[in-house]
Chimera marker file (.cmm) of the C-alpha trace (Angstrom):
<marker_set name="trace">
<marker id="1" x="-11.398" y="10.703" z="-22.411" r="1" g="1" b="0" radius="0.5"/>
<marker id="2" x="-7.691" y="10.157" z="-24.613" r="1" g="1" b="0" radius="0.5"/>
<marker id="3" x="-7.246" y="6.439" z="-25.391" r="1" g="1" b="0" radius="0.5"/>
<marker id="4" x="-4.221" y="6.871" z="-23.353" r="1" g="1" b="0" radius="0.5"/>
<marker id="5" x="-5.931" y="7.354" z="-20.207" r="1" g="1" b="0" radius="0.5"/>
<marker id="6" x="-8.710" y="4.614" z="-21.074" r="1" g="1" b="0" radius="0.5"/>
<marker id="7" x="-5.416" y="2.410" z="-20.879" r="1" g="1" b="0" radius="0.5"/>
<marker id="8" x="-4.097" y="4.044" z="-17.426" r="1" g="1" b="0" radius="0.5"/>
<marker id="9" x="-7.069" y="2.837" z="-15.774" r="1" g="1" b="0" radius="0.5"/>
<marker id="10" x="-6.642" y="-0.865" z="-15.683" r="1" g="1" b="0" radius="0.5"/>
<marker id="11" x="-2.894" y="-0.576" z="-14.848" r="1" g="1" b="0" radius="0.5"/>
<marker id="12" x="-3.333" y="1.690" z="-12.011" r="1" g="1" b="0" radius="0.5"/>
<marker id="13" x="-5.708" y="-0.821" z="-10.994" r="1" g="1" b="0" radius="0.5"/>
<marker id="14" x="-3.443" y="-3.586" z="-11.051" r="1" g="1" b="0" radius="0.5"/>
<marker id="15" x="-0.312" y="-1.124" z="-9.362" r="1" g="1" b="0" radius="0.5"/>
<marker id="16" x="-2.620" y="-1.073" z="-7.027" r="1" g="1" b="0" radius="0.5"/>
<marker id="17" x="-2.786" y="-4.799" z="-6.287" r="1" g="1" b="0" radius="0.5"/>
<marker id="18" x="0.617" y="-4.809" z="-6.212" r="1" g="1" b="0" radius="0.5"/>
<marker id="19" x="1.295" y="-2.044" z="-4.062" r="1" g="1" b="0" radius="0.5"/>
<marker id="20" x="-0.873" y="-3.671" z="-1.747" r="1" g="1" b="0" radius="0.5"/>
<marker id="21" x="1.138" y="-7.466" z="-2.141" r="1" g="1" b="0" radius="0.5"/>
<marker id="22" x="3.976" y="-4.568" z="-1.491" r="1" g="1" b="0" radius="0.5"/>
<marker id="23" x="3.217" y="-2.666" z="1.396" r="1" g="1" b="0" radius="0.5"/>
<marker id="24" x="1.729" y="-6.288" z="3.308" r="1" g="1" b="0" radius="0.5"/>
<marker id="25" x="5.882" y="-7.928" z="2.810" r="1" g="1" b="0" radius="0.5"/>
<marker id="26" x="6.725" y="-4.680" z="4.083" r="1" g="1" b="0" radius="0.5"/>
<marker id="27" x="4.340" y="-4.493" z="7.196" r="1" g="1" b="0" radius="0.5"/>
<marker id="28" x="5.450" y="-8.417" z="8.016" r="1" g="1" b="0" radius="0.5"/>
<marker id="29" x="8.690" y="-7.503" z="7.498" r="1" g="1" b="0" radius="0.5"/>
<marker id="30" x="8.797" y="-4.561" z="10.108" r="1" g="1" b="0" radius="0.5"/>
<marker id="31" x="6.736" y="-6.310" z="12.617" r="1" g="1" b="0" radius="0.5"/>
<marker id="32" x="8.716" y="-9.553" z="12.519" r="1" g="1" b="0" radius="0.5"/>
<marker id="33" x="11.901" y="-7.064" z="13.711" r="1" g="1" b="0" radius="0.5"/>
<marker id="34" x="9.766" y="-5.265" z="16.071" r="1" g="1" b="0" radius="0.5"/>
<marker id="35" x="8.527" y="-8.775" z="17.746" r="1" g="1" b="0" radius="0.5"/>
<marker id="36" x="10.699" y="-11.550" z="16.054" r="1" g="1" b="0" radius="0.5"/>
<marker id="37" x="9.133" y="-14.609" z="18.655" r="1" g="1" b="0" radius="0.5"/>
<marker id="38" x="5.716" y="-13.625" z="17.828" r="1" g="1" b="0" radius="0.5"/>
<marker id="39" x="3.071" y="-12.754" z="14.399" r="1" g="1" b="0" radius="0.5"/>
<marker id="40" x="1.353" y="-9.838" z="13.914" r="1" g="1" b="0" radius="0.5"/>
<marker id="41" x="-2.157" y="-9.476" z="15.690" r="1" g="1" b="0" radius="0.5"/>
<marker id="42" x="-5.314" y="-10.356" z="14.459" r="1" g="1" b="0" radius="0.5"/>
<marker id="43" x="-7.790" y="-7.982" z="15.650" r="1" g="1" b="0" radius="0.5"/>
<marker id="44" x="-10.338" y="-10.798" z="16.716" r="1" g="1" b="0" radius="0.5"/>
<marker id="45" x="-7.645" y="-12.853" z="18.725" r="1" g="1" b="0" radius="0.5"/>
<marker id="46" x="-8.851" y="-11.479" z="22.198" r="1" g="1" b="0" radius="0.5"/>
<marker id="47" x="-5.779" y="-12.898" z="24.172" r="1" g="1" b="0" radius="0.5"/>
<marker id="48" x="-3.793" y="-9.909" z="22.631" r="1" g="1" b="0" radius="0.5"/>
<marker id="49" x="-4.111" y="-6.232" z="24.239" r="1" g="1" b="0" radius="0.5"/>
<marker id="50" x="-5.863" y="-3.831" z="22.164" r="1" g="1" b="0" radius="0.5"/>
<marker id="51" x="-2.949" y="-1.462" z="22.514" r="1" g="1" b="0" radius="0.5"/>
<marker id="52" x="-1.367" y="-4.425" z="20.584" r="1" g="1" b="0" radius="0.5"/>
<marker id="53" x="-3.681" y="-4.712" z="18.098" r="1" g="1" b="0" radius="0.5"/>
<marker id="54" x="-3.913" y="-0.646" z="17.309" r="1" g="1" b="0" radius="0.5"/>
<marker id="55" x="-0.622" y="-0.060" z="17.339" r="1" g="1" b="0" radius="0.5"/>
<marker id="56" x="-0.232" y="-2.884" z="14.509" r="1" g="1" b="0" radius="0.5"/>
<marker id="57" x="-3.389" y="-1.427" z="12.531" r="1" g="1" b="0" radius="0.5"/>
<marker id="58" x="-2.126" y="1.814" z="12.603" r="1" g="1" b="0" radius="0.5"/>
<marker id="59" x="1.774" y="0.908" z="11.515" r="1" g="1" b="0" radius="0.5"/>
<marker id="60" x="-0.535" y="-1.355" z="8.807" r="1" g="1" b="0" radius="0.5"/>
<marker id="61" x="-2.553" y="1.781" z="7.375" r="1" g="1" b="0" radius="0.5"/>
<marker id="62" x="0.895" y="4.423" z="7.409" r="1" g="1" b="0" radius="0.5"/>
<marker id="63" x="2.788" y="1.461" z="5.160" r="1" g="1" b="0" radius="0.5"/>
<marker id="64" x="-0.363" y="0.982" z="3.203" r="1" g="1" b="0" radius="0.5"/>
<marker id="65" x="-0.854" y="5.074" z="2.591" r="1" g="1" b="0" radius="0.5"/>
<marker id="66" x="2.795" y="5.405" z="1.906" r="1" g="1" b="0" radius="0.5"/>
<marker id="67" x="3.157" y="2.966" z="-0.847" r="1" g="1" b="0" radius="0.5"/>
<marker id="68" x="0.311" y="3.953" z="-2.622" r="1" g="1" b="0" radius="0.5"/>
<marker id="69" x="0.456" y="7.721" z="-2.396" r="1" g="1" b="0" radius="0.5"/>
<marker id="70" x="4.320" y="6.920" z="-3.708" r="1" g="1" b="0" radius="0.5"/>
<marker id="71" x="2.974" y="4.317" z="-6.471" r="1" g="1" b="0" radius="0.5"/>
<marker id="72" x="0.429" y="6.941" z="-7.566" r="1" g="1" b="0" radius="0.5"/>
<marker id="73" x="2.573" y="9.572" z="-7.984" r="1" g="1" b="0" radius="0.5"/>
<marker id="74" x="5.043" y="7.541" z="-9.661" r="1" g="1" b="0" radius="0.5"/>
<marker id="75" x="2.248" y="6.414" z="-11.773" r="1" g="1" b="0" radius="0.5"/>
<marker id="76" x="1.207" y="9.797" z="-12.961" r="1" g="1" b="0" radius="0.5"/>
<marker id="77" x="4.689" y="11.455" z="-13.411" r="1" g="1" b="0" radius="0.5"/>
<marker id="78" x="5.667" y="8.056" z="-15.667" r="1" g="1" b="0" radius="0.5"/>
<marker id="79" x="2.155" y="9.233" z="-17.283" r="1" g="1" b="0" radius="0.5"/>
<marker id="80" x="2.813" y="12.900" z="-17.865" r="1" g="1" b="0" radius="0.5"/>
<marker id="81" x="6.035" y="12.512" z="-19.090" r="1" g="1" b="0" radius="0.5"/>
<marker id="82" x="4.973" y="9.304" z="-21.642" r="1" g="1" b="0" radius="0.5"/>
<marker id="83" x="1.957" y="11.470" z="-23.044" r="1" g="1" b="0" radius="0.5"/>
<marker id="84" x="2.309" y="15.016" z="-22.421" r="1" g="1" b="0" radius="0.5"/>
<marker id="85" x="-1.303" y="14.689" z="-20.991" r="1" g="1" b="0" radius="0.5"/>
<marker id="86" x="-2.055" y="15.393" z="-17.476" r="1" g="1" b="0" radius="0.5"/>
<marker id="87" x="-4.540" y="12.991" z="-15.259" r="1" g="1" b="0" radius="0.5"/>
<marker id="88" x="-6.531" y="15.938" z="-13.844" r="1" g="1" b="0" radius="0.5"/>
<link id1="1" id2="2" r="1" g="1" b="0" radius="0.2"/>
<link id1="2" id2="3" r="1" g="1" b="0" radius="0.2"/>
<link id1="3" id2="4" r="1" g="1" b="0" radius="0.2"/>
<link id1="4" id2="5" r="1" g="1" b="0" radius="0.2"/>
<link id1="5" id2="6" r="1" g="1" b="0" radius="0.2"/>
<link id1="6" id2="7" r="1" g="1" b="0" radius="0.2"/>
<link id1="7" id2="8" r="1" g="1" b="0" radius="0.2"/>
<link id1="8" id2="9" r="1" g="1" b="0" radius="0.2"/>
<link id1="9" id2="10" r="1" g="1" b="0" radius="0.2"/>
<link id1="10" id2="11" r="1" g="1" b="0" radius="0.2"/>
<link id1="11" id2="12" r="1" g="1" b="0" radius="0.2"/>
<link id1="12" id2="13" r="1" g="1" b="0" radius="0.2"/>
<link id1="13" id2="14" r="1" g="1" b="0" radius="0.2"/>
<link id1="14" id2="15" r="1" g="1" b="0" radius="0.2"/>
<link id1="15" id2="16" r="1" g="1" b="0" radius="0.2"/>
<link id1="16" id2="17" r="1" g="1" b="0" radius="0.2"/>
<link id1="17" id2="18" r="1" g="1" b="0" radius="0.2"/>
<link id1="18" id2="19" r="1" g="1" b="0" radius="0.2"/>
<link id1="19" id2="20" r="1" g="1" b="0" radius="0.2"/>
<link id1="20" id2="21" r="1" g="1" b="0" radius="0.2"/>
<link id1="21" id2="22" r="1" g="1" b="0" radius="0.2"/>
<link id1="22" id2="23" r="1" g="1" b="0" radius="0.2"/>
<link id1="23" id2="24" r="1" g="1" b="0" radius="0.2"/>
<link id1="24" id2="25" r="1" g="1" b="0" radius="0.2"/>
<link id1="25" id2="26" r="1" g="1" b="0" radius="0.2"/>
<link id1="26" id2="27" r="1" g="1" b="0" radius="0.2"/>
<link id1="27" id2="28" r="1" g="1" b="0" radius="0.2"/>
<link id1="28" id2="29" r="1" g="1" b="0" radius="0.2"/>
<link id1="29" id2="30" r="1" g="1" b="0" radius="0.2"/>
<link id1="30" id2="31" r="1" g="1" b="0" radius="0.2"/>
<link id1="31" id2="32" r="1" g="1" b="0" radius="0.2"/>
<link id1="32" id2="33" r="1" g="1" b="0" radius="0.2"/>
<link id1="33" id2="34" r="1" g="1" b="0" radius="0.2"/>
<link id1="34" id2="35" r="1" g="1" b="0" radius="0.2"/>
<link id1="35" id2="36" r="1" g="1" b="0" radius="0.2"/>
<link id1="36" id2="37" r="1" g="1" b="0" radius="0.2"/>
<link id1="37" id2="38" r="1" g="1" b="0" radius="0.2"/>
<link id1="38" id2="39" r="1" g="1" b="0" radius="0.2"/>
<link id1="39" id2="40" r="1" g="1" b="0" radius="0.2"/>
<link id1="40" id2="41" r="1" g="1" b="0" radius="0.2"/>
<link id1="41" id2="42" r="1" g="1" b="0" radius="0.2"/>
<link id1="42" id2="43" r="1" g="1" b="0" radius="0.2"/>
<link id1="43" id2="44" r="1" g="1" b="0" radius="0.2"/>
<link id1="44" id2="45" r="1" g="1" b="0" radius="0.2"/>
<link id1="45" id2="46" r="1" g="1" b="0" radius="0.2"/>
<link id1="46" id2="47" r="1" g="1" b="0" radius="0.2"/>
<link id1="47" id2="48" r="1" g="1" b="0" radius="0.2"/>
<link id1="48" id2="49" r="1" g="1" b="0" radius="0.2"/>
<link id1="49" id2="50" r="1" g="1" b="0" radius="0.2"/>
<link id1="50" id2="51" r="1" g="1" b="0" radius="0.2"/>
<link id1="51" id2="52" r="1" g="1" b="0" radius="0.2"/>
<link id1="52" id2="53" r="1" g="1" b="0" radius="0.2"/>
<link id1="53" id2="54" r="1" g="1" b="0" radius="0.2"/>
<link id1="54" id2="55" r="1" g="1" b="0" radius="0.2"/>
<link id1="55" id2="56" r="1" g="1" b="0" radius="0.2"/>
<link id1="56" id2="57" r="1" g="1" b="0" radius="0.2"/>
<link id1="57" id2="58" r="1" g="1" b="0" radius="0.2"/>
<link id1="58" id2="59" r="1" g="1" b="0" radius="0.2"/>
<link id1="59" id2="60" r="1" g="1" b="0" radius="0.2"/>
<link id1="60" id2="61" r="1" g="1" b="0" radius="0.2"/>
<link id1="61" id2="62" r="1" g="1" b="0" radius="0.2"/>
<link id1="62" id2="63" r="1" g="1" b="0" radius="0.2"/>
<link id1="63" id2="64" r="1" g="1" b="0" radius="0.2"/>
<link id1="64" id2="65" r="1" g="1" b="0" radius="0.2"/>
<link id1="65" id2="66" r="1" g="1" b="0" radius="0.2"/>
<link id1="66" id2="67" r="1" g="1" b="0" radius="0.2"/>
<link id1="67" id2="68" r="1" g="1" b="0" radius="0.2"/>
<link id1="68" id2="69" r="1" g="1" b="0" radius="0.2"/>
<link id1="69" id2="70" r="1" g="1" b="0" radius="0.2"/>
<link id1="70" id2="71" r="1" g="1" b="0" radius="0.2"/>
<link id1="71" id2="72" r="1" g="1" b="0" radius="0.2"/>
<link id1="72" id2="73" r="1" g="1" b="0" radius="0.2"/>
<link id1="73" id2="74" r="1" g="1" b="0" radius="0.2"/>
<link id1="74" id2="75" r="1" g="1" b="0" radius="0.2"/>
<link id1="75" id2="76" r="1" g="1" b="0" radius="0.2"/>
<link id1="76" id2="77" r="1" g="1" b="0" radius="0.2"/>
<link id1="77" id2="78" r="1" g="1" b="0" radius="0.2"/>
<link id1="78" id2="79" r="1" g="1" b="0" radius="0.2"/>
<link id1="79" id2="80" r="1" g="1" b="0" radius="0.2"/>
<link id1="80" id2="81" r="1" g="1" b="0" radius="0.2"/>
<link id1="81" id2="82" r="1" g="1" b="0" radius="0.2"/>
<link id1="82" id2="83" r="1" g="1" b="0" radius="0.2"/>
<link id1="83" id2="84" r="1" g="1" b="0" radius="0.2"/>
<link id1="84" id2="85" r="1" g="1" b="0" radius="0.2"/>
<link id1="85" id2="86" r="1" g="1" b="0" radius="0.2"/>
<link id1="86" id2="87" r="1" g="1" b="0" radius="0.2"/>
<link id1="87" id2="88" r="1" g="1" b="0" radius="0.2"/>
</marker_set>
């Protein structure tokens, strides 16, 4: 393994983190337009409907997937093109 991928390691780790920070503003942020009198459902608060609750989970995860298939990629094109190495 190149020294410049021991490096990538830990920073992908931490893009990940952020990503993560990222994608939860974004969720809040789409379900306080989509219900702006009410938070977004905890999945053990059994006075909300579970269509409620999956429907939030499931906007959750797509946010979540997005950002860090996009971080990712971003991550290993900024790679490719600062070493001329490939991550494969």
């Amino acid at each position: 393994m190149s020294a410049a991928k021991t490096v990538y390691k830990p920073l992908s780790i931490a893009s990940s983190v952020v990503g993560g920070l990222i994608a939860g503003k974004i969720f809040t942020e789409i379900w306080q337009r989509i219900n702006p009198d009410d938070e977004e459902p905890d999945p053990k608060d059994l006075s909300r409907t579970a269509r409620e609750v999956f429907i939030a989970a499931a906007v959750q995860g797509l946010i979540v997937g997005v950002v860090r298939a996009a971080l990712a990629r971003g991550q290993a094109k900024g790679f490719a093109a600062l070493t001329d190495e490939d991550l494969s």
